[in-house]
TIPARO-257814 format. One record per residue: x, y, z of N, C-alpha, C in turn. Coordinates in steps of 0.05 Angstrom, whole numbers, plus 5000, padded with zeros to 4 digits. Layout:
% TIPARO-257814
XYZXYZXYZ...
***
This chain:
% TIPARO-257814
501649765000500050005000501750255000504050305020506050445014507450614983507450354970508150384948505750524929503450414937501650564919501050844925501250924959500951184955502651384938505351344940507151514920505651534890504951284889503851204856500851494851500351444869497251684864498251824867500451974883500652214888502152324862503152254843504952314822501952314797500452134800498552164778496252354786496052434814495552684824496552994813498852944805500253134798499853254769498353034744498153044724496853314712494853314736493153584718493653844730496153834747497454114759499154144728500454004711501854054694500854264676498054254676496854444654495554674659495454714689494654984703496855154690496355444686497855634688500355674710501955714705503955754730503855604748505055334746504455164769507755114746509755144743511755024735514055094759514455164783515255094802513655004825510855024822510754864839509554534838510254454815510954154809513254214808515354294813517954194823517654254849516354394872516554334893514654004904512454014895511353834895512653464897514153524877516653304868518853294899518953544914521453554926520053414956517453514950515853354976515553074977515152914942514752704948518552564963519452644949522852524947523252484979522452804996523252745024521152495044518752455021517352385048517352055034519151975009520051654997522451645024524251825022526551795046525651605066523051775079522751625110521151345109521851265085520551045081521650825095519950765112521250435124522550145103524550185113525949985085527249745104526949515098528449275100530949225093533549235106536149225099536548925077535648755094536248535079534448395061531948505056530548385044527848555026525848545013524348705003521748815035521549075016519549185040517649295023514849285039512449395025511849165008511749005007512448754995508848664981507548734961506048574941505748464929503048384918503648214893504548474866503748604873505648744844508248974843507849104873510149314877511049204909515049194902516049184926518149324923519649414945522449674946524449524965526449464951528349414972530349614971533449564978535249694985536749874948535649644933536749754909534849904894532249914889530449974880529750244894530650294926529250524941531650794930534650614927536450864915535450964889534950784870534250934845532251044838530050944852527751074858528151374865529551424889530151644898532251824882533551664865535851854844533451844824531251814814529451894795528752134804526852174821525252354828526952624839529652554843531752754846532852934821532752744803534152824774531753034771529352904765527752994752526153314762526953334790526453574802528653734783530853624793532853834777532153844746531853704736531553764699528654004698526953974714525554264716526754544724528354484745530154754754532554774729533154574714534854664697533454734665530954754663529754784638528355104649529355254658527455514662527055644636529755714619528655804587525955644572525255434577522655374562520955554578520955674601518955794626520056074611521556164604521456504599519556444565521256284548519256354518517656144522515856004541513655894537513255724510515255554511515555374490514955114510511655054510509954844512511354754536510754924562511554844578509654674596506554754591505754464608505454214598506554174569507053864565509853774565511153964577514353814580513553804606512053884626512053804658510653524652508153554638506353274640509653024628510753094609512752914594514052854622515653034631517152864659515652744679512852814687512152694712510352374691510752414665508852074654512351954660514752064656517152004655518051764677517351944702518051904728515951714733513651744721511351494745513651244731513251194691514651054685516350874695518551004701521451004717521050794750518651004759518050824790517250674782515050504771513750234761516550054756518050214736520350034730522049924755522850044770524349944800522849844831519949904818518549814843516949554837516049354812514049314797516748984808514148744817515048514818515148324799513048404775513548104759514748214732516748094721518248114707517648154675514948114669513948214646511548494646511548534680510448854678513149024674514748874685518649084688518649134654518748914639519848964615516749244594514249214602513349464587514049674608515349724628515649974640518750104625520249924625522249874617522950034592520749904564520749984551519150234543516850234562514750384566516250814569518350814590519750924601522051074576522650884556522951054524521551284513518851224513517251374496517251744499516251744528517352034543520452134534522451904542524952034526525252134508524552004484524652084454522652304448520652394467519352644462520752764468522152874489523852984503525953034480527852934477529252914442528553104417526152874411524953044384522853254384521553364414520753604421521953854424523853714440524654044448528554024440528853904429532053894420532654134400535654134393536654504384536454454351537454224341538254074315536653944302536354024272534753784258536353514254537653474265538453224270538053054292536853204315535453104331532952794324532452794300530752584287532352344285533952364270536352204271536952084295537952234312538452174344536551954353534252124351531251974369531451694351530951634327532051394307533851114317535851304319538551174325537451064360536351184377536251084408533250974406531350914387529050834391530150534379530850574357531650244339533950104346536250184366537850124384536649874401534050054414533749894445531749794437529249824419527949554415529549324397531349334379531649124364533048914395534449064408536148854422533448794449530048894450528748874475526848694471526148654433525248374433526348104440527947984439529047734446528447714475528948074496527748014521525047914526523148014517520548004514520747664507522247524490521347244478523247174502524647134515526347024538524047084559523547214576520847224597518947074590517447004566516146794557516746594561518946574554520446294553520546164585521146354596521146344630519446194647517346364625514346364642513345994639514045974608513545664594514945484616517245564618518545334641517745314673517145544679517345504710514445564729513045644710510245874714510245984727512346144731513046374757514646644733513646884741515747144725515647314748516147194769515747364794518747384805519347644806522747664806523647524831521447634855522547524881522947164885521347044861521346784867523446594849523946754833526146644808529046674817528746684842531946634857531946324869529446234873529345884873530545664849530045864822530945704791533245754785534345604766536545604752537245504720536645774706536245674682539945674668539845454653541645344640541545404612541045574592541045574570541945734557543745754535545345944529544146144514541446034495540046304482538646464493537946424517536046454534537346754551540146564551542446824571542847044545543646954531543547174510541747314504539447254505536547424491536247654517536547514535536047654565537647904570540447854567542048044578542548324555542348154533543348384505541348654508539348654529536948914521538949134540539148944564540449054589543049224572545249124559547449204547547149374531545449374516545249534494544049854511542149824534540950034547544050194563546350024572547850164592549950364579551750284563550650204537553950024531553049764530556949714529557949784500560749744508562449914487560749654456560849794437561049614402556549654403555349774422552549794427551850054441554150204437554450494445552950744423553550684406554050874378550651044386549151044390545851184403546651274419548351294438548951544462549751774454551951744448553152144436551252204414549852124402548952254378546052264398545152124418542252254431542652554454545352504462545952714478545852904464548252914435548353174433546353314418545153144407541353274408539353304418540053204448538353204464538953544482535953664493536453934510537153864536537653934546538653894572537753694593534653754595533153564605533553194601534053324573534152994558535752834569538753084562541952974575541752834597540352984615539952884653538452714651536352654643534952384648536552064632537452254620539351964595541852014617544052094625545452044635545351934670543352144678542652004706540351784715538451704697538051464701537351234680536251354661535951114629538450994634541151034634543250744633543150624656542750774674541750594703539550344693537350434680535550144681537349954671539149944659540849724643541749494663543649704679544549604705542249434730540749594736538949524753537449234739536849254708535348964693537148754704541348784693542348584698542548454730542448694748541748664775540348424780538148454769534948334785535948064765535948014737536247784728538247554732540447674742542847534748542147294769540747404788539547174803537846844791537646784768537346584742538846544735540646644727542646584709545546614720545946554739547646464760550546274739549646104738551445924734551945884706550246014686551246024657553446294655552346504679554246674677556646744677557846484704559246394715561846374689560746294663561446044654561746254624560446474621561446574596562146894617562546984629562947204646565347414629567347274628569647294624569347474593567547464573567447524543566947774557563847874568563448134576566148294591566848104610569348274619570848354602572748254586574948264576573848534545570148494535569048594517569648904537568448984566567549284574570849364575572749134590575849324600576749444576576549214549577849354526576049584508574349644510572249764508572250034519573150054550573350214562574950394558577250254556580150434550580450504523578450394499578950554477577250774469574750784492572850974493574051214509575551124529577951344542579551504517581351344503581751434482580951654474578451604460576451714440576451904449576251994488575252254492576352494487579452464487581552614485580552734458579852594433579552694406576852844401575552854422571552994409572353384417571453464406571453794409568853884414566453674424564353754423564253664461563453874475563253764498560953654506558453524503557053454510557953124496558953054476559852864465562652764475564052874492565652814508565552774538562552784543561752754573560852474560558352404542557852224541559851914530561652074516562351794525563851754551564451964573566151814582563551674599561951734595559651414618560251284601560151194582561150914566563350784579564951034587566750874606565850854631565450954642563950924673563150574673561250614654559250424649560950224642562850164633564449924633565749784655566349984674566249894706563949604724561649844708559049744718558649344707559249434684558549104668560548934682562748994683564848764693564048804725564048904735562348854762559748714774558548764751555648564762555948274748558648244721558147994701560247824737561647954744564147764757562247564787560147694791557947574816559247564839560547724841561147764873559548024883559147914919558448194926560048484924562448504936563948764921562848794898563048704872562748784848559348884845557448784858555448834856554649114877555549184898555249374910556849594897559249574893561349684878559249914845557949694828557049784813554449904822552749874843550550004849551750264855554350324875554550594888555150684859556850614836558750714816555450914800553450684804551150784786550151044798549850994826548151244833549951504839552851414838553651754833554751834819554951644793555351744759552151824753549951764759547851934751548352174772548952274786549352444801551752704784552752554788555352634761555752744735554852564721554652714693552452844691549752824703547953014704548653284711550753354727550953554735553953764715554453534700556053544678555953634657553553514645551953654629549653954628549053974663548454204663550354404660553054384665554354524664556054654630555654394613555554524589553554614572550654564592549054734578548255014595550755044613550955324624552155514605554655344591556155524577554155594541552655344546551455274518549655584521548455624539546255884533547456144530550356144542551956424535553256444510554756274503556456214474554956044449552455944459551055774436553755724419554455484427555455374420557555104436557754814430559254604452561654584436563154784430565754694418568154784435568754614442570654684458573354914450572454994423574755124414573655414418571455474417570155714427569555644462568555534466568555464503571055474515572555674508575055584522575955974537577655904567578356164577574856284591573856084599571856134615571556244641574156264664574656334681575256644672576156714660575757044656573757124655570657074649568557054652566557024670567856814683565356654710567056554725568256664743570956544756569756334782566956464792565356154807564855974795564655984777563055704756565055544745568055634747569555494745570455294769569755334791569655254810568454964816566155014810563854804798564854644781565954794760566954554738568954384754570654504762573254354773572154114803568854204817569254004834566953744820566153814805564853574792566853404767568253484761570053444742571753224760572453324786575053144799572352924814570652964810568152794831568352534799568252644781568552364755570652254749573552334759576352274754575752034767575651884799574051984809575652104836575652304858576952374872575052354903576452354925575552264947573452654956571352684964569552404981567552274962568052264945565552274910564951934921562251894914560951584904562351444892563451674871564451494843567551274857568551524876570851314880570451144901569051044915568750924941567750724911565350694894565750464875566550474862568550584856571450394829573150234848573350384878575050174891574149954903570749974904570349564899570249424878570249604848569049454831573049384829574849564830577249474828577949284841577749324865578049154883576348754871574348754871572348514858574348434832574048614816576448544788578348364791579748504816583548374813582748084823581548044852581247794858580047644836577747674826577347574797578647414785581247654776582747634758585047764766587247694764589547974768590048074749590947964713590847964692588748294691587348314703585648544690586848794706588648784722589848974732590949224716592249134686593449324677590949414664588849334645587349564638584649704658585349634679584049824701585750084701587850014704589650174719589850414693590050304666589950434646586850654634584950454647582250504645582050784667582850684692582450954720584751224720587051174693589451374687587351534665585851384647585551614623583551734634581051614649578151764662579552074682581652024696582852214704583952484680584852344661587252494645583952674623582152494611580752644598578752934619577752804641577052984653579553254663582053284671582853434670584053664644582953424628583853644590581453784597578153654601575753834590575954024611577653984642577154274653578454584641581454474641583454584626583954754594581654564579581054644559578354924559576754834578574554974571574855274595577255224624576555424639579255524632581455444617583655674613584255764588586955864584587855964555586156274549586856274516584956534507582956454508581056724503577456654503577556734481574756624469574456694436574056964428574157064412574257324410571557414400570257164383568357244372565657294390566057264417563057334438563757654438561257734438560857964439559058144472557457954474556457894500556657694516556157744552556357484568554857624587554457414607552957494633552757264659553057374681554657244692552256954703553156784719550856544740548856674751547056534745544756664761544756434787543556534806543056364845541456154828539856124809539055864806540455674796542755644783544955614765546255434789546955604804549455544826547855364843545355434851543155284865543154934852542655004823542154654807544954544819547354614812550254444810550754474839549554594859550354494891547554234891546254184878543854094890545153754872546553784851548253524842550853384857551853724875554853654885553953514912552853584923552353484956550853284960548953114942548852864947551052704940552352734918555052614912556952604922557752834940559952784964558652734986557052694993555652795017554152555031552852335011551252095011553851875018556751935016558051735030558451635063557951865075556151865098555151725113552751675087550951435088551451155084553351055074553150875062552650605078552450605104553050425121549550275118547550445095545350315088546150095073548350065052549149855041549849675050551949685073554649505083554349415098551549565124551149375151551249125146549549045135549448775129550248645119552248645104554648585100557348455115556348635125558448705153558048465172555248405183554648335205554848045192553847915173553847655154556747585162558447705146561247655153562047595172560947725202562847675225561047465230559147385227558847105232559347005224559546955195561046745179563846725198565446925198567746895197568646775238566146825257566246765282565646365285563346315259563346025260565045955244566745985230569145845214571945865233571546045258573746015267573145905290571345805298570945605315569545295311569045185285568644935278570644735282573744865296574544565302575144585325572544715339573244625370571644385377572944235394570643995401568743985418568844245435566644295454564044385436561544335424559544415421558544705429558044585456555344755470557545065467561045015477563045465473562545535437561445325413560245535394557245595395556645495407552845635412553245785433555245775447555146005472556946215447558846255438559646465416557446565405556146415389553746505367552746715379551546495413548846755425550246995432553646965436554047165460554047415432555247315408555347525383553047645385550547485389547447655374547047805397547747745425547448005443548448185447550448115433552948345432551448625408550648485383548848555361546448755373544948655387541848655399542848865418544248865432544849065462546049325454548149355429547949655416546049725403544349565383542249625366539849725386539449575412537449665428538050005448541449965458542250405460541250445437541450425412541150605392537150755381535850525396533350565401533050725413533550625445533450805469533951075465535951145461537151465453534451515439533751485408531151655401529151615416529151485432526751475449525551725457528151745470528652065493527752285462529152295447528552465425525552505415524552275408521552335398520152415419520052225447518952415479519352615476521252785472522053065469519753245446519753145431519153245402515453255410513952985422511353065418509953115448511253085468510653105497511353465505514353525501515553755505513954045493514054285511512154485498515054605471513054845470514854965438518254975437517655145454521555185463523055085473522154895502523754715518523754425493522254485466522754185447525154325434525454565430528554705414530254655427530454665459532754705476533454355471531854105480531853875479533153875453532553885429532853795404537153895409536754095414539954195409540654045429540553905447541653815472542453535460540553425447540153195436543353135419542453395390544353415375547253325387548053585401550053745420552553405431
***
């Protein structure tokens, strides 16, 4: 039921899109739902809210919540459609059909409603594209990313069938009991996923949708459309376990070398929006060899890599379509000597720029160092084109700062004008979950954590011959467990007592006491 309230409240929202002047406040609206998904009661180890058709666990509640985040911001970063009133209440209705989309897709249990949300979750994009994009080549674009992802999303569609024929279950939570063995089956399945993230040789639809895509487009395609890719192979991997096992190694060896020649590439584009996108190509090559290798590192590793490369290049791309509205134009040969100009905004560039190299306290690097980490044990063999792969992601991001914030400036601008507070407002509102959500992360790892020291408390006591000192270990561990977890109750105890018992001001003085 949980889940369905979010669901009405977003299709609630539908016919604010077409009121007059309601285009910030469906982005506040959006900012209300996002805080009040937060306090959602979530299950560390297992699904919560749990139906027959919508459940949210630990992976589903992050992307969920990086949807409805993006998508606030792609309103705060589209205000020029709000000054020339270029059809601005069907680009609000386009993102909020966007976003229900998007949630169905990460909250939705059986595996052939996932795949029309999935694909469903396209359609909005490509309006987005061929609506409001700068280029008549924008058609092309929309082309190239529509016939991309269905040719490779039929075979999915005939694989879920196929599923269904064998086991009469398409219910994700229950398809961790099966184990399918078949090689066409692995192939039909995973190729929609790949082609969506986008691995390297099934790439060629990304730079040509970005750089026709408006801004909005950029941010939803970079911060969560390659995510569904990820999140599909996520949820399916649990089936295909043991075939994976067994051809793993082709995807790996396909994303490392892949990676590093997409690194390459970036050094040579003069178009900056086409040099952000591919480097997720590379990002995203992290991601594939992380979830293909089936370890947990590699799989946590690529979830954090996901949610703060959409964090990342979204805020990447706003930033060349900061420069895009003053210089009309992404060439880096005119974008260049920008700091004589906007000497804050270079600022910006330089901390999102080192947040994708990736540099500490960023998402991005807390997962390259498990997906690295997952890799070597793996493999050691894959050490050198990591190492080659994590040298150029550094080396291209410090050309595009260098290139675009120093040297001469073009001569040919005639006018400029400086950041506006909403400007600086969007790219703090990208930078501080991205440094800031590491923090957090102990939502991932508790349990992790706690698995382990048991594992690792009964493996170091199975060759004792006394019985009853490892059931006295076990219990004395889970009270040990239970007796901090229960202070950690207690304390808010005192806090909430405070909060609805306490009058107005003696709850301020409490609350800081609390803090303090």
């Amino acid at each position: 039921m949980m889940m369905m309230k979010f669901l009405m409240m977003m299709i609630f929202m539908i016919p604010l899109c077409f009121k007059k002047n309601m285009f910030w406040m469906v982005q506040m609206m959006l900012f209300l739902m996002m805080f009040l998904f937060m306090n959602l009661s979530l299950n560390i180890n297992n699904y919560s809210n749990l139906s027959y058709m919508y459940s949210c666990d630990l992976m589903s509640f992050g992307l969920i919540l990086l949807s409805i985040w993006i998508c606030v911001l792609m309103i705060m970063a589209s205000e020029n459609l709000l000054k020339v009133n270029f059809y601005v209440n069907f680009f609000l209705f386009n993102i909020i059909i966007l976003l229900l989309m998007l949630y169905l897709t990460f909250s939705v249990m059986n595996l052939f409603m996932f795949y029309l949300f999935f694909e469903g979750s396209l359609i909005p994009t490509l309006m987005l594209i061929i609506g409001w994009g700068y280029q008549p080549e924008r058609i092309q674009a929309g082309m190239y990313l529509l016939f991309y992802t269905l040719f490779a999303s039929l075979p999915l569609l005939l694989g879920i069938f196929f599923v269904f024929n064998q086991v009469d279950c398409i219910m994700i939570y229950f398809l961790k009991f099966f184990n399918m063995n078949f090689y066409l089956l692995y192939i039909s399945m995973i190729l929609a996923f790949l082609v969506k993230m986008p691995m390297y040789m099934t790439h060629l639809w990304l730079p040509k949708a970005h750089v026709e895509a408006p801004v909005s487009g950029s941010m939803i395609l970079a911060g969560i459309m390659l995510k569904l890719g990820g999140y599909g192979l996520l949820r399916i991997m649990i089936f295909l376990q043991e075939i994976n096992m067994k051809l793993n190694y082709v995807w790996v060896i396909v994303s490392l070398v892949g990676g590093f020649y997409i690194s390459l590439k970036c050094f040579c584009q003069v178009d900056i929006k086409s040099l952000i996108a591919y480097s997720s190509v590379a990002h995203m090559s992290f991601v594939i060899c992380g979830i293909m290798i089936m370890n947990y590192w590699g799989f946590l590793g690529s979830y954090l890599l996901m949610i703060g490369h959409g964090l990342c290049s979204s805020g990447m791309f706003c930033l060349a379509n900061i420069n895009y509205e003053r210089v009309n134009s992404r060439s880096l040969m005119i974008n260049k000597g920008m700091i004589n100009f906007m000497p804050s905004m270079s600022l910006w560039w330089f901390l999102l720029l080192s947040s994708n190299m990736p540099a500490p306290p960023s998402l991005n690097l807390m997962g390259e160092i498990m997906l690295i980490n997952s890799l070597i044990t793996w493999c050691s063999l894959s050490m050198l084109m990591l190492m080659l792969v994590s040298f150029f992601s550094a080396g291209y991001s410090l050309y595009l700062y260098s290139y675009t914030q120093h040297g001469k400036y073009y001569h040919g601008m005639y006018s400029f004008y400086m950041g506006s507070s909403r400007e600086y407002l969007l790219l703090l509102l990208h930078w501080l979950p991205l440094n800031f959500m590491l923090m957090k992360i102990d939502y991932s790892m508790i349990w992790f954590y706690l698995n382990n020291l048991i594992k690792m408390l009964i493996c170091g006591i199975k060759n004792m011959k006394k019985i009853p000192f490892k059931l006295l270990m076990k219990m004395f561990f889970y009270l040990f467990y239970f007796f901090f977890f229960f202070i950690y109750i207690y304390n808010f105890k005192f806090f909430f007592y405070n909060m609805f018992y306490y009058k107005k001001y003696s709850f301020i003085f409490s609350v800081g006491n609390y803090f303090i």
